[in-house]
PQR file with spaces between the fields and no chain letter, atoms N, CA, C, O and H, PARSE charges and radii, in Angstrom:
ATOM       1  N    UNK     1     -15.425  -20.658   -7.537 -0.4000 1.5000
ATOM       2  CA   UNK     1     -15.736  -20.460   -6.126 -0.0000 2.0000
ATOM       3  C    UNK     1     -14.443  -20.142   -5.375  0.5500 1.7000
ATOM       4  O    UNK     1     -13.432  -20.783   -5.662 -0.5500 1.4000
ATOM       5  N    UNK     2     -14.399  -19.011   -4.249 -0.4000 1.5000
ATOM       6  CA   UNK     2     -13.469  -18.581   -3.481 -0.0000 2.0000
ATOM       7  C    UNK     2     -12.934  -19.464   -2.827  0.5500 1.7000
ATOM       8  O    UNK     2     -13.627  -20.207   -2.132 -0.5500 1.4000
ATOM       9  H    UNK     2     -15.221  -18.490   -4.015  0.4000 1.0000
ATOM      10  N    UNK     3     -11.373  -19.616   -2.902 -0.4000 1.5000
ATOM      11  CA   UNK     3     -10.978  -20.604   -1.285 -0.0000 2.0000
ATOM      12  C    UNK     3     -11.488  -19.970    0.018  0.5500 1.7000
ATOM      13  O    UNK     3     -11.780  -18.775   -0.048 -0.5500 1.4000
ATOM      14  H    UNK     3     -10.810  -19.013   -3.467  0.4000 1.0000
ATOM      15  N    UNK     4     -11.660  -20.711    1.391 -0.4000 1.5000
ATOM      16  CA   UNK     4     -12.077  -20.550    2.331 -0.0000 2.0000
ATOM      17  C    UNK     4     -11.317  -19.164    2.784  0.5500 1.7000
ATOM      18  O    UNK     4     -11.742  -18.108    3.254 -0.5500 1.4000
ATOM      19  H    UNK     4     -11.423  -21.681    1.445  0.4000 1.0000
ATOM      20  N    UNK     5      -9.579  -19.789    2.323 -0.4000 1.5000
ATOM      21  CA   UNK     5      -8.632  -19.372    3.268 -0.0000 2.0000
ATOM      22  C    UNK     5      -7.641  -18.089    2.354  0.5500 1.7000
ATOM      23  O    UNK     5      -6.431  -17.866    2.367 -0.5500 1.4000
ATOM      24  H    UNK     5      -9.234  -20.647    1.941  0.4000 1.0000
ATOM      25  N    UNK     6      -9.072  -17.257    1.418 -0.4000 1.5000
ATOM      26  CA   UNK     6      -8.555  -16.760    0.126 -0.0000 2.0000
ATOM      27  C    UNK     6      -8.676  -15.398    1.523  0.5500 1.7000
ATOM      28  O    UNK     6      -9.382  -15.459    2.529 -0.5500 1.4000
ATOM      29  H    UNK     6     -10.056  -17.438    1.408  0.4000 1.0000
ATOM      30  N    UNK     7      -7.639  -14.157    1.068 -0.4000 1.5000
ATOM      31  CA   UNK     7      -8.216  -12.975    1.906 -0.0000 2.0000
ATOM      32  C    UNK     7      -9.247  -12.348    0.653  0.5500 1.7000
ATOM      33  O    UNK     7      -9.509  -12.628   -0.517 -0.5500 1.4000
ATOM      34  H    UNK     7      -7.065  -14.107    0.250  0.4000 1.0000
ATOM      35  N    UNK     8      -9.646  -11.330    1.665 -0.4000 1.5000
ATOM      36  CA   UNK     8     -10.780  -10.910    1.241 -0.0000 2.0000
ATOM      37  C    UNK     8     -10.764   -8.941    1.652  0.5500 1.7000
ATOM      38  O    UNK     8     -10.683   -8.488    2.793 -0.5500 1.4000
ATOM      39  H    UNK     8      -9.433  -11.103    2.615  0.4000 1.0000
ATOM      40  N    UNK     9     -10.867   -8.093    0.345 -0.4000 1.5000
ATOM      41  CA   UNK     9     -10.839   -7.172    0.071 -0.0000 2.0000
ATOM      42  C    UNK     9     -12.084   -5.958    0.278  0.5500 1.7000
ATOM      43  O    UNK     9     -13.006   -5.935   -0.536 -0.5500 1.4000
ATOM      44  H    UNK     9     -10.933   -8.461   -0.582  0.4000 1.0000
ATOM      45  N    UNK    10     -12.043   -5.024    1.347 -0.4000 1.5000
ATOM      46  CA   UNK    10     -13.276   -4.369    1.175 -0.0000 2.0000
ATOM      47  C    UNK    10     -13.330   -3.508    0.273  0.5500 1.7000
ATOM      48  O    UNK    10     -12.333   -2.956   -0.192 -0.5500 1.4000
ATOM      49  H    UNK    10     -11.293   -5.042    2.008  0.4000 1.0000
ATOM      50  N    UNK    11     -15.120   -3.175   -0.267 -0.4000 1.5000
ATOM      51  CA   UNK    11     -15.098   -3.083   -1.536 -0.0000 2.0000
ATOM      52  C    UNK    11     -16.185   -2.169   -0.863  0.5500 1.7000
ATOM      53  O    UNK    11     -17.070   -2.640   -0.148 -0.5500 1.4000
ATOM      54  H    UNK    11     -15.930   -3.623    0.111  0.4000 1.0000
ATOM      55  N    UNK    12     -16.015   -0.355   -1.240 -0.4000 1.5000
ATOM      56  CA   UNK    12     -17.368    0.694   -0.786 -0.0000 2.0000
ATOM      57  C    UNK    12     -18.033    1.253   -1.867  0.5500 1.7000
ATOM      58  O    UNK    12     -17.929    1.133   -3.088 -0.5500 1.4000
ATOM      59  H    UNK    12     -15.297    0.028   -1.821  0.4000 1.0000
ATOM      60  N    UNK    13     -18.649    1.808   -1.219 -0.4000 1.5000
ATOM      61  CA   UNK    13     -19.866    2.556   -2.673 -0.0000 2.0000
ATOM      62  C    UNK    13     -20.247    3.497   -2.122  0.5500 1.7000
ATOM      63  O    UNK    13     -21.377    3.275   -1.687 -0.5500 1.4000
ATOM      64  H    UNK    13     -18.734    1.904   -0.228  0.4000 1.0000
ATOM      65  N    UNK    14     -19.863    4.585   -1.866 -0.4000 1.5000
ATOM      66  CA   UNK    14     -20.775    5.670   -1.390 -0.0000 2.0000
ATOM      67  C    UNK    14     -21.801    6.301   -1.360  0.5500 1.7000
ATOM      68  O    UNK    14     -22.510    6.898   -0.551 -0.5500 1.4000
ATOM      69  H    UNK    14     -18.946    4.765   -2.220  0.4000 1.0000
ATOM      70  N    UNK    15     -21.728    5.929   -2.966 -0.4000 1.5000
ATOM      71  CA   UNK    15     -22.943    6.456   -3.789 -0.0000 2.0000
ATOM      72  C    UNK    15     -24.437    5.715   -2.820  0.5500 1.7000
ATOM      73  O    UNK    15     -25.345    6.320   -2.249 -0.5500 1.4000
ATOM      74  H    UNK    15     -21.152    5.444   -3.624  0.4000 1.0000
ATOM      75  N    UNK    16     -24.214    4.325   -2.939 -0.4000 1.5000
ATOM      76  CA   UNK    16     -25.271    3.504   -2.017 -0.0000 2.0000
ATOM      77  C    UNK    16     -25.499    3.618   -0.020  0.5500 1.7000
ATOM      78  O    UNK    16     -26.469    3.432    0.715 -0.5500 1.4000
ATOM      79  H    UNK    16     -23.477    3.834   -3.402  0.4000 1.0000
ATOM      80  N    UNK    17     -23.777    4.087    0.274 -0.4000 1.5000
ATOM      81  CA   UNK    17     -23.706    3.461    1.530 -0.0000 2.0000
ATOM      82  C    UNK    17     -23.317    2.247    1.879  0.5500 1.7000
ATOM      83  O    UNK    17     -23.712    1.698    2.907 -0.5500 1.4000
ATOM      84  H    UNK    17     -22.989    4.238   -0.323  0.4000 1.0000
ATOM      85  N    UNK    18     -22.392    1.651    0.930 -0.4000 1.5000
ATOM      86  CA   UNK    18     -22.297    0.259    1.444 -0.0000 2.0000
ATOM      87  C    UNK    18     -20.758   -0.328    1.436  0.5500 1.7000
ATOM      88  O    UNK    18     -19.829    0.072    0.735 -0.5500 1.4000
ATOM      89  H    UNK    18     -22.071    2.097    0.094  0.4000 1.0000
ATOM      90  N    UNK    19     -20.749   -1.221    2.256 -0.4000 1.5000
ATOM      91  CA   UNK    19     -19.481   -1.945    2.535 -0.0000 2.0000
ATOM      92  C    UNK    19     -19.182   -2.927    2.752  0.5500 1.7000
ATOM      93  O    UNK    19     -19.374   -3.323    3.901 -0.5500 1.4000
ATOM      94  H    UNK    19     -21.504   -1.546    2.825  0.4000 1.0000
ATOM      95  N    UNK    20     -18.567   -3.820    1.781 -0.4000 1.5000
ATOM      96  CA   UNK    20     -18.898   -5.027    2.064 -0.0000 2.0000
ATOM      97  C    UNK    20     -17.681   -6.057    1.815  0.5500 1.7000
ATOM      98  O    UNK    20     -17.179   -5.800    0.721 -0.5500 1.4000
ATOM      99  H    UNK    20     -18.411   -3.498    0.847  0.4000 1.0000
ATOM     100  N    UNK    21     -17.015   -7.166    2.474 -0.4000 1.5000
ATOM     101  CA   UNK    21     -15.986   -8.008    2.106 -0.0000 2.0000
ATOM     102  C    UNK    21     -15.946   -8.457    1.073  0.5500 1.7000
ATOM     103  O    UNK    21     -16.932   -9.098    0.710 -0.5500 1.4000
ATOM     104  H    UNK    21     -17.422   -7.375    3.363  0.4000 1.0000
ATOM     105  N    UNK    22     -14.710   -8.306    0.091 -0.4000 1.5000
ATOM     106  CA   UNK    22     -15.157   -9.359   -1.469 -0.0000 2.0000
ATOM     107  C    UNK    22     -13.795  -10.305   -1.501  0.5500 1.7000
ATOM     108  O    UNK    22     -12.668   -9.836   -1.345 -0.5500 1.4000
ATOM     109  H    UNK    22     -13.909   -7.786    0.386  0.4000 1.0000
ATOM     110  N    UNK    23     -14.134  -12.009   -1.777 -0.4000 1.5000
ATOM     111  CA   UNK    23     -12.983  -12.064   -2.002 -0.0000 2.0000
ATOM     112  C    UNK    23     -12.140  -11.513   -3.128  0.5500 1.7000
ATOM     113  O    UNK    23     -12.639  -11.049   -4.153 -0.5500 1.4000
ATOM     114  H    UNK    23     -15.050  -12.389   -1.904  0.4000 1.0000
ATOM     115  N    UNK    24     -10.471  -11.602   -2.829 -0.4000 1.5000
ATOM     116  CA   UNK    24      -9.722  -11.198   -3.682 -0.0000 2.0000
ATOM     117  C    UNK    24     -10.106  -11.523   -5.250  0.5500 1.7000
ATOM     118  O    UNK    24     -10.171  -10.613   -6.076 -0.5500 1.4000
ATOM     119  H    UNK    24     -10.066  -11.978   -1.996  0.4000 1.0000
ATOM     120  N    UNK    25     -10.403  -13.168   -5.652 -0.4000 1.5000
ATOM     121  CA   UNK    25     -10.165  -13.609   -7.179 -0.0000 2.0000
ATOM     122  C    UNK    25     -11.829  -13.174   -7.295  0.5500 1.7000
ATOM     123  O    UNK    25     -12.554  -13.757   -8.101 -0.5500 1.4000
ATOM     124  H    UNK    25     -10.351  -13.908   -4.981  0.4000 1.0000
ATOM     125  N    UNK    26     -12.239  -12.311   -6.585 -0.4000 1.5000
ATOM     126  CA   UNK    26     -13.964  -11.651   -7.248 -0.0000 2.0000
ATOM     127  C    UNK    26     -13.680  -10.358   -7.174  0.5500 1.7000
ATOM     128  O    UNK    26     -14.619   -9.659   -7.555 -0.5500 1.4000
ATOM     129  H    UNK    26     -11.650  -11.838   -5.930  0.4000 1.0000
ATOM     130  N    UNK    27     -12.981   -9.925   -6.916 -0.4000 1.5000
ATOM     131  CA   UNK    27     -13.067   -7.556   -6.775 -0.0000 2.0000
ATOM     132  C    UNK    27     -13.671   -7.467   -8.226  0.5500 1.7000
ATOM     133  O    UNK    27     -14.869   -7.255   -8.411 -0.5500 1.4000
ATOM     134  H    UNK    27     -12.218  -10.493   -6.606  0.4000 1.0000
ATOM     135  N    UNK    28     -12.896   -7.617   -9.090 -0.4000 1.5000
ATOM     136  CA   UNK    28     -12.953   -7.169  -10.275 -0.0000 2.0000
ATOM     137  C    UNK    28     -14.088   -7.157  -11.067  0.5500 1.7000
ATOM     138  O    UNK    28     -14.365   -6.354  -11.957 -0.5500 1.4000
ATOM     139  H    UNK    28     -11.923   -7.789   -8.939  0.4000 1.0000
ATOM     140  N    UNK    29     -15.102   -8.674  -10.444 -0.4000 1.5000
ATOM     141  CA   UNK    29     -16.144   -8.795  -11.367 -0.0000 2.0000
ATOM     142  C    UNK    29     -17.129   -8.080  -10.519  0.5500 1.7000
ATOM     143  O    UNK    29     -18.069   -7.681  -11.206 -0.5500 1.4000
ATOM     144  H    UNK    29     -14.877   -9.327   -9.721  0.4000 1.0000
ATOM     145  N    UNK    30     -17.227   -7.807   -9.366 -0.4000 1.5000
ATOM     146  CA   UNK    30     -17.808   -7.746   -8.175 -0.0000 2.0000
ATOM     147  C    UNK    30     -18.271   -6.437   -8.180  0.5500 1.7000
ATOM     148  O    UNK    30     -19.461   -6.124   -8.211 -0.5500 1.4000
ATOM     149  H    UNK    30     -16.463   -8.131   -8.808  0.4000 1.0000
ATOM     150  N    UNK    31     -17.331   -5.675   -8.150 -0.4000 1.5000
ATOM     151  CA   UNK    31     -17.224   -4.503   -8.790 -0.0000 2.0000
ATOM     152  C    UNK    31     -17.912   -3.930   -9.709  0.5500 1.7000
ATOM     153  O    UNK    31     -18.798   -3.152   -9.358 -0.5500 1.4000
ATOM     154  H    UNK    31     -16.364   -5.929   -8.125  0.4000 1.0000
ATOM     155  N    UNK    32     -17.653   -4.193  -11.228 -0.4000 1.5000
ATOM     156  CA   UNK    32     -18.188   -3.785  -12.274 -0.0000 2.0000
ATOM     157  C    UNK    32     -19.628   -4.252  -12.399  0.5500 1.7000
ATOM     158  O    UNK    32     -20.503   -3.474  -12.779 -0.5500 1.4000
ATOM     159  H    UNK    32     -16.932   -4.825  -11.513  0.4000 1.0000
ATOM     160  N    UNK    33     -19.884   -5.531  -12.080 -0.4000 1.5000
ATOM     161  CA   UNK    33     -21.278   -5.821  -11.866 -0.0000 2.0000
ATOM     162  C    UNK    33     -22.215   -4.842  -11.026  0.5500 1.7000
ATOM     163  O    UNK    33     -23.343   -4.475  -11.354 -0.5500 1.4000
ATOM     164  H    UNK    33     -19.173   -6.163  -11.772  0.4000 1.0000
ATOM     165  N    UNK    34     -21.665   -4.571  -10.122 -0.4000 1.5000
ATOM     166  CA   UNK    34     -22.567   -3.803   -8.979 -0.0000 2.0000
ATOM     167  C    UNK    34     -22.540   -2.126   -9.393  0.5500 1.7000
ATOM     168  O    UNK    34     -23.549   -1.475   -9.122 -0.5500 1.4000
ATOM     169  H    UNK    34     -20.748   -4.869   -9.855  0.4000 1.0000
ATOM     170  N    UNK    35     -21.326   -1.410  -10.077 -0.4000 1.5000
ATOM     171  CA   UNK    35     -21.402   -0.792  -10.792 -0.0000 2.0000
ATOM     172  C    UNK    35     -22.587   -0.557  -12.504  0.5500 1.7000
ATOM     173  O    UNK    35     -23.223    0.445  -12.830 -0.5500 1.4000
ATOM     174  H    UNK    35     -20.506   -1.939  -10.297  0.4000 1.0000
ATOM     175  N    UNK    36     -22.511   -1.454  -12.990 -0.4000 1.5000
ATOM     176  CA   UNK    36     -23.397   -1.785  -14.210 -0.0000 2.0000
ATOM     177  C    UNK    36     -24.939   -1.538  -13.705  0.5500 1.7000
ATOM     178  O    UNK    36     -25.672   -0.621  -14.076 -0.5500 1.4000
ATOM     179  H    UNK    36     -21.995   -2.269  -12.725  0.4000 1.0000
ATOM     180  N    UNK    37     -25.223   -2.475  -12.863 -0.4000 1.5000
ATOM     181  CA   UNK    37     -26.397   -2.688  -12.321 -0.0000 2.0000
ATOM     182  C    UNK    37     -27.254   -1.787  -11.459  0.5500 1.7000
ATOM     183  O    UNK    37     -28.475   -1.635  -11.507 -0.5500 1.4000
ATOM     184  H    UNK    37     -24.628   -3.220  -12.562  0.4000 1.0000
ATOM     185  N    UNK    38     -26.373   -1.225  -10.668 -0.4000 1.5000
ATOM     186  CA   UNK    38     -26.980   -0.009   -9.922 -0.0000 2.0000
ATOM     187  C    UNK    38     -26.451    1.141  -10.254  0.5500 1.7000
ATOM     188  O    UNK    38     -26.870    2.064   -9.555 -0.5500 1.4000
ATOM     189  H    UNK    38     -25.381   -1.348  -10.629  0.4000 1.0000
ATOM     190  N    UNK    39     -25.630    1.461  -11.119 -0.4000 1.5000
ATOM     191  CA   UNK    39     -25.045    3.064  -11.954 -0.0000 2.0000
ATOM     192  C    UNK    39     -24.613    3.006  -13.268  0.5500 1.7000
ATOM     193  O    UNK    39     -23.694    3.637  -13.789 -0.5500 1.4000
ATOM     194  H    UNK    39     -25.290    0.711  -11.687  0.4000 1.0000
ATOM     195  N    UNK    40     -25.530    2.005  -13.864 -0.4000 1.5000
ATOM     196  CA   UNK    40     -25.804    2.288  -15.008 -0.0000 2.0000
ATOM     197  C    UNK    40     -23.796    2.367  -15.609  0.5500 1.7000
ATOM     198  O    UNK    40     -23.393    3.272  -16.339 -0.5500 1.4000
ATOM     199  H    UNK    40     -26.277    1.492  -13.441  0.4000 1.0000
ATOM     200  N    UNK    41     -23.187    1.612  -15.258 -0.4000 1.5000
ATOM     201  CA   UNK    41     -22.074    1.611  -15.689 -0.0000 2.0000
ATOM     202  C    UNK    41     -20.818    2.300  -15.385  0.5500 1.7000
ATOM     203  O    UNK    41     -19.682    2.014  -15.761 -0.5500 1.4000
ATOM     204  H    UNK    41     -23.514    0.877  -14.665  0.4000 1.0000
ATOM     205  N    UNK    42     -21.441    3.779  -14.233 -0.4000 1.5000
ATOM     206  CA   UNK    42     -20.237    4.484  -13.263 -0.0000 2.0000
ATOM     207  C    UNK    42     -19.543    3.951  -12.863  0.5500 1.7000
ATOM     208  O    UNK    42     -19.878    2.798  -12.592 -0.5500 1.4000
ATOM     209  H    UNK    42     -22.365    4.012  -13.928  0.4000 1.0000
ATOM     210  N    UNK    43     -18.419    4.273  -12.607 -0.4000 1.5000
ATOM     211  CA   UNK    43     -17.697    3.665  -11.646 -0.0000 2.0000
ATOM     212  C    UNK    43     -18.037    4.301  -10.247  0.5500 1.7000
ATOM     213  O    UNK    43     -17.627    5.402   -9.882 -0.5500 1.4000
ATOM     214  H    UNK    43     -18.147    5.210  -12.827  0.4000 1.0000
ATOM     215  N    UNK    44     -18.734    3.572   -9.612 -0.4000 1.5000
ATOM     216  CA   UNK    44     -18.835    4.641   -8.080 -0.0000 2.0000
ATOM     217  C    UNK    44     -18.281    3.347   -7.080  0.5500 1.7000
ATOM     218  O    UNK    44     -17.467    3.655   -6.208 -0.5500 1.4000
ATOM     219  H    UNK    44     -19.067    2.677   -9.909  0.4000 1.0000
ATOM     220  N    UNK    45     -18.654    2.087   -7.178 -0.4000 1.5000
ATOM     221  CA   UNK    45     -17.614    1.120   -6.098 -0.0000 2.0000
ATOM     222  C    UNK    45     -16.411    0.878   -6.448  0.5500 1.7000
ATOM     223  O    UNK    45     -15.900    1.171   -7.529 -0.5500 1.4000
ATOM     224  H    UNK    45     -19.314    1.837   -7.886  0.4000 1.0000
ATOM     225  N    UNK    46     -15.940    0.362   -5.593 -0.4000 1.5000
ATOM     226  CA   UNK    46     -14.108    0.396   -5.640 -0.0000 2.0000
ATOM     227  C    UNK    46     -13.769   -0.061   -4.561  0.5500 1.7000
ATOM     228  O    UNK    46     -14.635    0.080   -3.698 -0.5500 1.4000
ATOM     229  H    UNK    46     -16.356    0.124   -4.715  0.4000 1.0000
ATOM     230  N    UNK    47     -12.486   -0.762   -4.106 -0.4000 1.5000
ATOM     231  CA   UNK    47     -12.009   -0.935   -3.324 -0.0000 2.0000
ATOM     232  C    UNK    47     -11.635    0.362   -2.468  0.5500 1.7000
ATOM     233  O    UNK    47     -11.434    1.483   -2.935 -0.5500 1.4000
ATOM     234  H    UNK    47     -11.782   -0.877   -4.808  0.4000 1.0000
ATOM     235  N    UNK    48     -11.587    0.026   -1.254 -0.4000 1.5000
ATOM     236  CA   UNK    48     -11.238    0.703   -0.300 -0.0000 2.0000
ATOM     237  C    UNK    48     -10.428    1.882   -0.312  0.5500 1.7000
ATOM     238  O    UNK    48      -9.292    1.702    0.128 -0.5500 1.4000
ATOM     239  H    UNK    48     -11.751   -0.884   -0.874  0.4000 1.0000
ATOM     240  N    UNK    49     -10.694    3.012   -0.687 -0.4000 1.5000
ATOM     241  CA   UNK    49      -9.531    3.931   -0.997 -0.0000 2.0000
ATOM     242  C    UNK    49      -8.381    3.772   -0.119  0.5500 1.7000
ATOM     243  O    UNK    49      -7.300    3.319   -0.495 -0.5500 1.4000
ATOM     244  H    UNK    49     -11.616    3.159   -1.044  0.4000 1.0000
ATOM     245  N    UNK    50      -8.647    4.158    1.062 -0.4000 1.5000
ATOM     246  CA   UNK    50      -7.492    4.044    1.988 -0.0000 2.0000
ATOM     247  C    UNK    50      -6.789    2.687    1.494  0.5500 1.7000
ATOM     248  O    UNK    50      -5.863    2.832    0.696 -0.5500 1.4000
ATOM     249  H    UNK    50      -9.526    4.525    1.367  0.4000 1.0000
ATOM     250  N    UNK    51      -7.166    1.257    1.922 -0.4000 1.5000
ATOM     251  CA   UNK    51      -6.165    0.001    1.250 -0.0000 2.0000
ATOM     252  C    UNK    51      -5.854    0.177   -0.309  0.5500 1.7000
ATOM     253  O    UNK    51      -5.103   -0.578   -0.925 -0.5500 1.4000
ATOM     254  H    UNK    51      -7.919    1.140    2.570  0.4000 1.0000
ATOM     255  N    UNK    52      -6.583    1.361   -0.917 -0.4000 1.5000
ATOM     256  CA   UNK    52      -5.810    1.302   -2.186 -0.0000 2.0000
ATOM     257  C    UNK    52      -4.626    2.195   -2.439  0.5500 1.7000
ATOM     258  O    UNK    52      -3.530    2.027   -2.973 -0.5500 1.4000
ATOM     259  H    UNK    52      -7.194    1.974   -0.416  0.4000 1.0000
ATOM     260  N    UNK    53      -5.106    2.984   -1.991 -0.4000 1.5000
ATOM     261  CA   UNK    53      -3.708    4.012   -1.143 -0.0000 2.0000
ATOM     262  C    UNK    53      -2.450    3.333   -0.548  0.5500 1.7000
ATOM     263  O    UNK    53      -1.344    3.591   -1.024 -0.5500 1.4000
ATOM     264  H    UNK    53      -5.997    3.120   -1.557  0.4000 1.0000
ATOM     265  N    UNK    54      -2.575    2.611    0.317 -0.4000 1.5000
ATOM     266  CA   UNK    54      -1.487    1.760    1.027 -0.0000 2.0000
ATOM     267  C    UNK    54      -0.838    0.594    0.193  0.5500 1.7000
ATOM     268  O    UNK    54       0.341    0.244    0.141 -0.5500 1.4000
ATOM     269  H    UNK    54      -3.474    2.402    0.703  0.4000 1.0000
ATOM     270  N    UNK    55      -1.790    0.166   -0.353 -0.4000 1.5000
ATOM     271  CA   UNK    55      -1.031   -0.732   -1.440 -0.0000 2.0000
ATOM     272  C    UNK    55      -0.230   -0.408   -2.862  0.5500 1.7000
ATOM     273  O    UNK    55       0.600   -1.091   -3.460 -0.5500 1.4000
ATOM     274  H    UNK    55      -2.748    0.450   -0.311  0.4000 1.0000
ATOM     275  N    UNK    56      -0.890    1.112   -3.226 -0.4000 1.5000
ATOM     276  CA   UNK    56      -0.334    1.288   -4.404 -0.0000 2.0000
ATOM     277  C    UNK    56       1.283    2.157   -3.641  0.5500 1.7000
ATOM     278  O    UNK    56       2.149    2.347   -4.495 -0.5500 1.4000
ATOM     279  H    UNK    56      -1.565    1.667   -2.739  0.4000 1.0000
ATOM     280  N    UNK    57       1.575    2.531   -2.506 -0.4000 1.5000
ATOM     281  CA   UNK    57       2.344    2.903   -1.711 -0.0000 2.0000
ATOM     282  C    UNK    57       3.254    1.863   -1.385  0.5500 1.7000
ATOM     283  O    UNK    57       4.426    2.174   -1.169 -0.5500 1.4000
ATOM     284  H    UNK    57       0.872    2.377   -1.812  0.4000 1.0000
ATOM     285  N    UNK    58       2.891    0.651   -1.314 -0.4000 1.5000
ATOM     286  CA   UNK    58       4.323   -0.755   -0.951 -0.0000 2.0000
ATOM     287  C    UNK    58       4.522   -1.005   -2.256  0.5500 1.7000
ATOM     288  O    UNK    58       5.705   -1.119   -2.577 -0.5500 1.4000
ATOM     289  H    UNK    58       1.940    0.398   -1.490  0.4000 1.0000
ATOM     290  N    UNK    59       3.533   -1.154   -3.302 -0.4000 1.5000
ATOM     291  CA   UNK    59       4.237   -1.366   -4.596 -0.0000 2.0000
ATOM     292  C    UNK    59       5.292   -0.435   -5.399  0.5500 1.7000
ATOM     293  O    UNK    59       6.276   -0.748   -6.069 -0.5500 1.4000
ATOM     294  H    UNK    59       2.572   -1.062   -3.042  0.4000 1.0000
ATOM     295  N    UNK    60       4.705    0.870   -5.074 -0.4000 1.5000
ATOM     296  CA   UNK    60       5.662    1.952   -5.791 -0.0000 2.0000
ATOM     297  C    UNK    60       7.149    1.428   -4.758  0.5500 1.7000
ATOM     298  O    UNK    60       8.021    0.770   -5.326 -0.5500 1.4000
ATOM     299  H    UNK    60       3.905    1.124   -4.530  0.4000 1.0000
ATOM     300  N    UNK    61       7.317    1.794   -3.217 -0.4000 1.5000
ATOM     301  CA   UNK    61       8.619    0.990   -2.652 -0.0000 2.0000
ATOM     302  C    UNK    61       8.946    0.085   -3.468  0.5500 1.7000
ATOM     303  O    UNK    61       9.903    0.289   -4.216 -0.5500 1.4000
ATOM     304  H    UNK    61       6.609    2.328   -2.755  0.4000 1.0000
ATOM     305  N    UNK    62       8.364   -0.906   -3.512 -0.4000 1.5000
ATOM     306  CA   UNK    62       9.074   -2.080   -3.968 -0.0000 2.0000
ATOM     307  C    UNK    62       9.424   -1.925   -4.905  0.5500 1.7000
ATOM     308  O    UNK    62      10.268   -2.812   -5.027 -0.5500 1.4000
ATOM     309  H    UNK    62       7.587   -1.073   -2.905  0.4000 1.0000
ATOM     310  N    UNK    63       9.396   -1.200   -6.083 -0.4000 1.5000
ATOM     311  CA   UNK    63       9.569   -0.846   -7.338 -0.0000 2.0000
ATOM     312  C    UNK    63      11.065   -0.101   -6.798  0.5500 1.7000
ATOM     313  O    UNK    63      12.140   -0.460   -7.280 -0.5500 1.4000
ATOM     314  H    UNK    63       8.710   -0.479   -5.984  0.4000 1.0000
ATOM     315  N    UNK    64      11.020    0.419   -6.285 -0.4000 1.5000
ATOM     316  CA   UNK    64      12.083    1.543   -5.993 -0.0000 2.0000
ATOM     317  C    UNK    64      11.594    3.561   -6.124  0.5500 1.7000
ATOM     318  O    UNK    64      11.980    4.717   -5.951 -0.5500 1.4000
ATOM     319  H    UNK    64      10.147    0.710   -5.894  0.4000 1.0000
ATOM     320  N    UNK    65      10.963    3.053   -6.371 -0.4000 1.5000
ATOM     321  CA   UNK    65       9.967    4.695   -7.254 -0.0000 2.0000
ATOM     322  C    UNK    65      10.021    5.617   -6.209  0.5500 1.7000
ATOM     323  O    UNK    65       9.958    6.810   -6.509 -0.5500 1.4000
ATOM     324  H    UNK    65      10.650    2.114   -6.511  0.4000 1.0000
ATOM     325  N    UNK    66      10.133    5.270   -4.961 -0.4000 1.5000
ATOM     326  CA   UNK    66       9.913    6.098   -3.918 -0.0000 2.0000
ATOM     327  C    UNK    66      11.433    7.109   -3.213  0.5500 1.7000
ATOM     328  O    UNK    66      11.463    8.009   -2.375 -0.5500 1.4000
ATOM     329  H    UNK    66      10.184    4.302   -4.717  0.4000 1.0000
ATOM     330  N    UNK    67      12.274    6.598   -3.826 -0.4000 1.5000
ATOM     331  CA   UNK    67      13.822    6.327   -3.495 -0.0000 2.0000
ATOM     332  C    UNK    67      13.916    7.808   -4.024  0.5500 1.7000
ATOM     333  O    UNK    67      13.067    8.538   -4.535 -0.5500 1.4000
ATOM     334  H    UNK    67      12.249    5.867   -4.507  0.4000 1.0000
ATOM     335  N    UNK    68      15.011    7.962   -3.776 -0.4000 1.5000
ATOM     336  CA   UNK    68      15.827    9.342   -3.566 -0.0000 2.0000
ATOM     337  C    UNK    68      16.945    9.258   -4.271  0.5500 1.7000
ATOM     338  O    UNK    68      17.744   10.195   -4.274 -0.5500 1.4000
ATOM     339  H    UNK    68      15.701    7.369   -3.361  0.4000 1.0000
C-alpha cells in the first residue's frame, strides 16, 4: 500500500482517453496491467510524455550528457 505522503505520477492512455494519478511505487504495475487488460499487451499507457520528457532531461544534466 502507497504512503499517504508518496508523490504521485500521471499516467495517460490515449488509446482510451484517460488520465489518471498513480502513485510512484505503482506506475510500473499500473501500467502494464491496464495495458494487458485493455490492449491485449500494447503498450499504449505510459506516463506522461511531457513529465517523461522533463525528467529524462534533468537526468541526462545530471549525468553531465548535456554539457559541451
Amino acid at each position: 500500500m502507497p504512503d499517504e505522503g508518496e508523490p504521485t505520477v500521471p499516467v495517460v492512455c490515449e488509446a482510451c482517453g484517460t488520465e489518471t494519478a498513480v502513485p510512484l511505487s505503482e506506475v510500473t504495475e499500473t501500467v502494464a496491467s491496464h495495458n494487458d487488460r485493455l490492449h491485449d499487451g500494447t503498450e499504449e499507457a505510459g506516463v506522461d510524455p511531457t513529465l517523461a520528457d522533463q525528467l529524462a532531461d534533468v537526468v541526462a544534466e545530471d549525468m553531465g550528457l548535456l554539457e559541451e
